[in-house]
C-alpha positions as CSV (number, residue, x, y, z in Angstrom):
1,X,6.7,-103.3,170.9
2,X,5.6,-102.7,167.2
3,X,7.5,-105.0,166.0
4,X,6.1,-107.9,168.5
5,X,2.7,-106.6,167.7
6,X,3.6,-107.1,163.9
7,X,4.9,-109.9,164.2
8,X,2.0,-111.8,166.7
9,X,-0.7,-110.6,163.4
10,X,1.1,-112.0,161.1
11,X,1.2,-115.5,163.0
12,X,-2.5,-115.1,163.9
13,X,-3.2,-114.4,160.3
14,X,-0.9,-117.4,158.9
15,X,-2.8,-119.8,161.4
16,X,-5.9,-118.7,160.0
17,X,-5.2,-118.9,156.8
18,X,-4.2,-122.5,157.3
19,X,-7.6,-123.3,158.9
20,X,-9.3,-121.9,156.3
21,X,-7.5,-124.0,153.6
22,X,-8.1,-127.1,154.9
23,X,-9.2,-129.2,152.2
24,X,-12.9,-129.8,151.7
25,X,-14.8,-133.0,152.2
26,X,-15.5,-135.2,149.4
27,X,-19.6,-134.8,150.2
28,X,-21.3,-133.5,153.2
29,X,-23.0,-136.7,154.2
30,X,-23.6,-136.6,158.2
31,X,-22.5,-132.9,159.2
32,X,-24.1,-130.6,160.7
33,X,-21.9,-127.3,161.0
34,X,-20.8,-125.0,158.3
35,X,-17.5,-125.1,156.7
36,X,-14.8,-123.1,155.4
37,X,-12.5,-125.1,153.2
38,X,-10.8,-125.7,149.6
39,X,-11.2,-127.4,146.5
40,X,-8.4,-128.6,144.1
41,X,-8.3,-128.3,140.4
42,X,-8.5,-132.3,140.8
43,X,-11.7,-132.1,143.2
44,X,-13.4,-129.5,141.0
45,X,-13.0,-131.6,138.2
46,X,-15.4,-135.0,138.6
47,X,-17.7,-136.6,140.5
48,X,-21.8,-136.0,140.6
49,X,-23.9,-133.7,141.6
50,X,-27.5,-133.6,142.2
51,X,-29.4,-130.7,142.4
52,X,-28.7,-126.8,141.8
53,X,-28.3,-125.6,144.9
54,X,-29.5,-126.8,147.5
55,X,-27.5,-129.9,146.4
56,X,-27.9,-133.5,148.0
57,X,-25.3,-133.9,150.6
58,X,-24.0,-136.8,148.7
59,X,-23.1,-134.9,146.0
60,X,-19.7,-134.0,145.4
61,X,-18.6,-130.4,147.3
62,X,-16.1,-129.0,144.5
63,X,-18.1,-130.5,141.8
64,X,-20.7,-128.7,143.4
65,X,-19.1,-125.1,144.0
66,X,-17.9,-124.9,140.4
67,X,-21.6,-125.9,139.3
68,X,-22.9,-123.0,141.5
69,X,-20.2,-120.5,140.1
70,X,-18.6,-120.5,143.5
71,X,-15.2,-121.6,142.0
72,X,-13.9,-121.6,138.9
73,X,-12.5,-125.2,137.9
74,X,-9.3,-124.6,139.1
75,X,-11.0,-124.7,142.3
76,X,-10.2,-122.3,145.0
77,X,-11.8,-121.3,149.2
78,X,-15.3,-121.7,149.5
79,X,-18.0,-121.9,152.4
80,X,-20.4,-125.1,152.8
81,X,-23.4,-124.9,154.5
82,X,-25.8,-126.8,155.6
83,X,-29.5,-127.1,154.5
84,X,-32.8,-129.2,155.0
85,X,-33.6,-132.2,153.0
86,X,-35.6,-131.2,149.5
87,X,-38.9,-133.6,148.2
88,X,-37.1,-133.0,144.7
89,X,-34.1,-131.7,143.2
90,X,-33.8,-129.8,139.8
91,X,-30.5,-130.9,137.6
92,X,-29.0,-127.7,135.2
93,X,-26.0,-127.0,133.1
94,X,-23.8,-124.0,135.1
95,X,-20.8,-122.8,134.6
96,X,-19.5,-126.4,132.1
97,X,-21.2,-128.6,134.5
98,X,-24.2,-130.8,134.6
99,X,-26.0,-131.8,137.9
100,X,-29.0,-134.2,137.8
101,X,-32.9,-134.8,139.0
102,X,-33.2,-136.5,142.3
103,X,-36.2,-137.4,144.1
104,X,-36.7,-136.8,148.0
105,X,-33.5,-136.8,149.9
106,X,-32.4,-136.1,154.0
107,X,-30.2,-133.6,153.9
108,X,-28.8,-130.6,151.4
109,X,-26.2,-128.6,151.8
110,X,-25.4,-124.9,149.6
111,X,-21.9,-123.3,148.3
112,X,-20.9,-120.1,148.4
113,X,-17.5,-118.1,147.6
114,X,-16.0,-116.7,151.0
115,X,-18.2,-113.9,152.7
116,X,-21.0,-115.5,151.4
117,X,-23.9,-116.3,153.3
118,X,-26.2,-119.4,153.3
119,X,-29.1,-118.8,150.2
120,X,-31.5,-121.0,153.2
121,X,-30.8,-121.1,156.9
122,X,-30.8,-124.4,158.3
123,X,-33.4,-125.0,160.8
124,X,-32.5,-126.6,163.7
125,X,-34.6,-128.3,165.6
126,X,-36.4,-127.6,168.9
127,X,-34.9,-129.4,172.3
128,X,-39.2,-130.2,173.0
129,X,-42.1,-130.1,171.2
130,X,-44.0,-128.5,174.1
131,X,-47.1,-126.0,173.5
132,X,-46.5,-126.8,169.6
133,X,-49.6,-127.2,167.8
134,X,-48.4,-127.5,163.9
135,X,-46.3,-130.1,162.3
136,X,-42.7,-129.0,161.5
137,X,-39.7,-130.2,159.9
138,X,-36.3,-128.9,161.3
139,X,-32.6,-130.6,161.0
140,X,-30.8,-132.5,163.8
141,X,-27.2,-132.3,164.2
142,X,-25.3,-135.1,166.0
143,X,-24.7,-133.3,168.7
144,X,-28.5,-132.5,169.3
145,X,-29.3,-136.5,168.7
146,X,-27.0,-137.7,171.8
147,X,-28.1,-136.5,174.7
148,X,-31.5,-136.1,176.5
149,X,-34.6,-137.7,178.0
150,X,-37.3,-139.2,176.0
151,X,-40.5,-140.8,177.0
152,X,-42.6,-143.1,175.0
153,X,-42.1,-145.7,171.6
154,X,-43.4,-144.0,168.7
155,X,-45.4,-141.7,170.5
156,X,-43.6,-139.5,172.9
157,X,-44.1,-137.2,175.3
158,X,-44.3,-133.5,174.3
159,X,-41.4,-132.6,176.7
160,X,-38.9,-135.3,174.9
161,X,-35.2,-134.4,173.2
162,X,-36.8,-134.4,169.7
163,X,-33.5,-135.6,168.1
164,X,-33.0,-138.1,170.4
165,X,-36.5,-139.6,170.0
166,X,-36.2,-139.4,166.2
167,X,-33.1,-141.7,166.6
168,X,-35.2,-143.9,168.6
169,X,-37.5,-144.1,166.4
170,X,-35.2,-145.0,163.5
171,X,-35.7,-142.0,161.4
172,X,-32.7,-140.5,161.3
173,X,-28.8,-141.9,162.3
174,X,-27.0,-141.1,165.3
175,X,-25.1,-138.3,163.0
176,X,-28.4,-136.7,162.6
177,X,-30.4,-135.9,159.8
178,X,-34.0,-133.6,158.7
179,X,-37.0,-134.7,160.6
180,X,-40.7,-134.4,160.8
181,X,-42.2,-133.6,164.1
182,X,-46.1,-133.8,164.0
183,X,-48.4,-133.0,167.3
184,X,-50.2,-135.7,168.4
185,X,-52.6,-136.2,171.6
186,X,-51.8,-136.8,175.2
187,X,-51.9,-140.3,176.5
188,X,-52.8,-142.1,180.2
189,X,-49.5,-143.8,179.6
190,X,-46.2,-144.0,177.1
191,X,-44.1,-147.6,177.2
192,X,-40.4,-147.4,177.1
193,X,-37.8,-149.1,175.1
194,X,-34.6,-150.1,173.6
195,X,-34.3,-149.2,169.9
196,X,-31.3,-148.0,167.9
197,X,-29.0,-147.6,170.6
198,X,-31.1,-145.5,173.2
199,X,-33.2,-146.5,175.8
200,X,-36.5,-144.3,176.6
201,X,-38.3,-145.0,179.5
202,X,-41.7,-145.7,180.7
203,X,-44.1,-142.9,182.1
204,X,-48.1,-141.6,183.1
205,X,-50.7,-139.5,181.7
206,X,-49.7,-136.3,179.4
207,X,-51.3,-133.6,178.3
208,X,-49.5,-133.8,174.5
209,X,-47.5,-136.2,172.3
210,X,-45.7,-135.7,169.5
211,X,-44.4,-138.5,166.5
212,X,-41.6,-137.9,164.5
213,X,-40.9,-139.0,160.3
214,X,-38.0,-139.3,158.6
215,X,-37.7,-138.0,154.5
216,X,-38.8,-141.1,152.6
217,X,-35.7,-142.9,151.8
218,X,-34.7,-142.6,148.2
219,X,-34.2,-145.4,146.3
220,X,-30.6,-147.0,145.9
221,X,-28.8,-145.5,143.0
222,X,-25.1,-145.4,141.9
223,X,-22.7,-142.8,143.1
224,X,-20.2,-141.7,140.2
225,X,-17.0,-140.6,141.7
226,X,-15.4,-140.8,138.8
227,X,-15.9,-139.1,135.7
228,X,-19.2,-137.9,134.4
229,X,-21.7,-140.3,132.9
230,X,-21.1,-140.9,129.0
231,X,-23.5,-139.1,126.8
232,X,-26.4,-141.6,124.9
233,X,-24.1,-140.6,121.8
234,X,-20.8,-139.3,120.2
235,X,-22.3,-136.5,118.8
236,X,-19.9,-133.5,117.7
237,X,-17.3,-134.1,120.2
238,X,-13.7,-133.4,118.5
239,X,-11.8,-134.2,121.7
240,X,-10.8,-137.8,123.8
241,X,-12.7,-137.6,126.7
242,X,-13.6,-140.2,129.6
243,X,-17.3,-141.5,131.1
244,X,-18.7,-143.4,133.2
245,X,-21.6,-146.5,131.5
246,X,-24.5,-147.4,133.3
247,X,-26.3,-150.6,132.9
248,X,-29.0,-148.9,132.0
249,X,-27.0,-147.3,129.4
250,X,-25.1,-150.1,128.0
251,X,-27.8,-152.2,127.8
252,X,-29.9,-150.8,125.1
253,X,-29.5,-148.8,121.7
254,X,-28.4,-148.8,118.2
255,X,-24.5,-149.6,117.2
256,X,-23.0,-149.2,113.4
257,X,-19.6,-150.5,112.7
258,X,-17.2,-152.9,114.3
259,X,-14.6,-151.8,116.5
260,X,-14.6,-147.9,115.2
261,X,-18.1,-146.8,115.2
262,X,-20.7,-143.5,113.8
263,X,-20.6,-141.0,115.7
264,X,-24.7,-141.5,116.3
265,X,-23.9,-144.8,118.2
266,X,-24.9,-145.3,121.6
267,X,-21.5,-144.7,123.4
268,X,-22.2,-147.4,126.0
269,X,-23.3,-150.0,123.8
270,X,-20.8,-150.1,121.2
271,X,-18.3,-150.3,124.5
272,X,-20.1,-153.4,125.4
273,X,-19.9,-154.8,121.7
274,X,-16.3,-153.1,121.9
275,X,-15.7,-155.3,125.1
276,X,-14.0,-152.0,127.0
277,X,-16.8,-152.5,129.5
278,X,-18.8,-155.6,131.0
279,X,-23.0,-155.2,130.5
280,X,-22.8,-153.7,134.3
281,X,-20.9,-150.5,132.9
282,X,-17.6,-149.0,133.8
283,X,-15.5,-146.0,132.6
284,X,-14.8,-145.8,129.3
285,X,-11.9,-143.3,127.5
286,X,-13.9,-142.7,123.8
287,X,-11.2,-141.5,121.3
288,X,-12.8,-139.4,118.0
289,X,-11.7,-141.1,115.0
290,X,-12.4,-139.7,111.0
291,X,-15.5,-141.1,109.5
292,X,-15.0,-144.5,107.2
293,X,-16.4,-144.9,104.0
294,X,-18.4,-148.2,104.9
295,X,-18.8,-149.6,108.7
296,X,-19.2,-153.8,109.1
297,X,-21.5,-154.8,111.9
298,X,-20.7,-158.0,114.0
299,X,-21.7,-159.6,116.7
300,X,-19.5,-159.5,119.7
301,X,-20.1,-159.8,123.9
302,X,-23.8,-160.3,123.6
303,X,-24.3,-157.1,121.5
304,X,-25.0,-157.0,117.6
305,X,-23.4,-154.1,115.5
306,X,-25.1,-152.9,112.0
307,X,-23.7,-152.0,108.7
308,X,-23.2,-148.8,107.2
309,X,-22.5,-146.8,104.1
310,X,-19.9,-143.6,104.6
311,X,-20.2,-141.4,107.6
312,X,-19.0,-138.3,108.4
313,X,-17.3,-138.7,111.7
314,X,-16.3,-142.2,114.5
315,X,-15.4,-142.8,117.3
316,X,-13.6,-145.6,119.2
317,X,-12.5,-146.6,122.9
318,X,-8.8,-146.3,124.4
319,X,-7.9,-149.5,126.1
């Protein structure tokens, strides 16, 4: 009997440990549960990340965990939780990675190593906004968003499925999302209608409405999955590395040198003049080279290289 015992523990434990090891979602975008999974060495190692925890649920999980010194870069079990949207997020340097500034976005999420608990609970929302009297902003999960009665268009009844009306009112997707819920006054009557997939109906007089928001939508930007974005210049780097150009960044700065450049040349530039890249950007593998005594400019794919005397230190591009 020992021995079954034993034996039934040891399966139990082996099926748990498989759950837990599942591997972890490239971002959190539309969930609404916690989650126990891992990151590879390989998941740890690129992508962005936004924020420094509470991170933008569009930012990369592993990338993230190692940022908040959840993982080491070899990666490893951590715990994902979700969080509210922030207004703003704060970028840092933790732990040999860089995260970035955002501005307002819907939904966060934290990391944690296992047994670690959530640094903010998330707050879910109300089924109703009955007998509330101050705004509030809460999370909806999916499952909160698909089900339940709503009354109204824009303004709805107080005894509404909050979720389900901020779907309605396009604030959030069906997978959910953070809201706004402000009190707003009773009407003699609330019109129904068919908007993002649900249908709310038509009704009286009530005592107390309620209107919902979304977070303002941020504007579009470009998600780097790939390696990190290349410094403005070469600096004192001593070893090959790969990057990701922006327009942005290939479009403007200084260049010396044709072909192998100084070291204070804007990176994404010279890869233009280098013609590694189109003017839109694109990953770039930057080699260090020793410095020349003289550097010839040229001009070369819409971008015009300077001379130079001797220089201490280039760099070039792997093709």
């Amino acid at each position: 009997m020992r021995r079954l015992l034993l034996a039934l523990l040891c399966w139990f434990a082996g099926i748990a440990a498989a759950a837990a090891q599942a591997p972890c979602p490239g971002n959190f975008e539309g969930r609404g549960e916690a989650v126990a999974c891992t990151c590879s060495a390989e998941a740890a190692s690129g992508g962005s990340v936004w924020g420094s925890g509470p991170y933008t649920t569009d930012s990369r999980v592993c990338r993230a965990a190692v940022h908040a010194g959840a993982i080491p870069s070899t990666g490893g079990l951590v715990h994902v939780f979700p969080a509210p949207g922030e207004a703003a997020y704060r970028g840092s340097t933790a732990h040999g990675v860089t995260s970035m500034d955002y501005g307002s976005w819907g939904g966060s999420f934290t990391v944690t190593p296992p047994g670690g608990t959530a640094a903010r609970p998330l707050t879910a929302c109300p089924d109703s906004f009955q007998d509330a009297s101050k705004t509030i902003s809460c999370s909806c999960t999916a499952a909160a968003a698909a089900s339940g009665s709503v009354w109204g268009s824009g303004t709805y009844t107080s005894d509404s499925r909050i979720c389900r009306a901020a779907v309605h009112a396009g604030v959030i997707p069906a997978t959910g999302g953070a809201v706004i819920v402000t009190p707003a006054p009773g009407r003699a009557s609330y019109d129904g209608s068919a908007a993002n997939g649900i249908t709310s109906s038509r009704y009286g007089a009530w005592s107390s409405s309620f209107t919902v928001a979304g977070v303002a939508a941020p504007p579009p930007r470009p998600v780097l999955d790939g390696p990190p974005a290349c410094p403005a210049a070469f600096g004192g780097q001593s070893a090959p590395f790969a990057c990701t150009c922006t327009a942005e960044a290939a479009a403007a700065g200084t260049v010396w040198g044709t072909g192998v450049y100084t070291t204070d040349s804007r990176v994404c530039r010279a890869a233009v003049h280098a013609g590694v890249i189109p003017p839109a950007g694109g990953v770039v593998n930057v080699v260090p080279v020793p410095g020349l005594p003289a550097y010839f400019g040229s001009a070369q794919n819409g971008v015009t290289s300077a001379n130079y005397g001797p220089w201490s230190a280039s760099f070039s591009f792997r093709r």
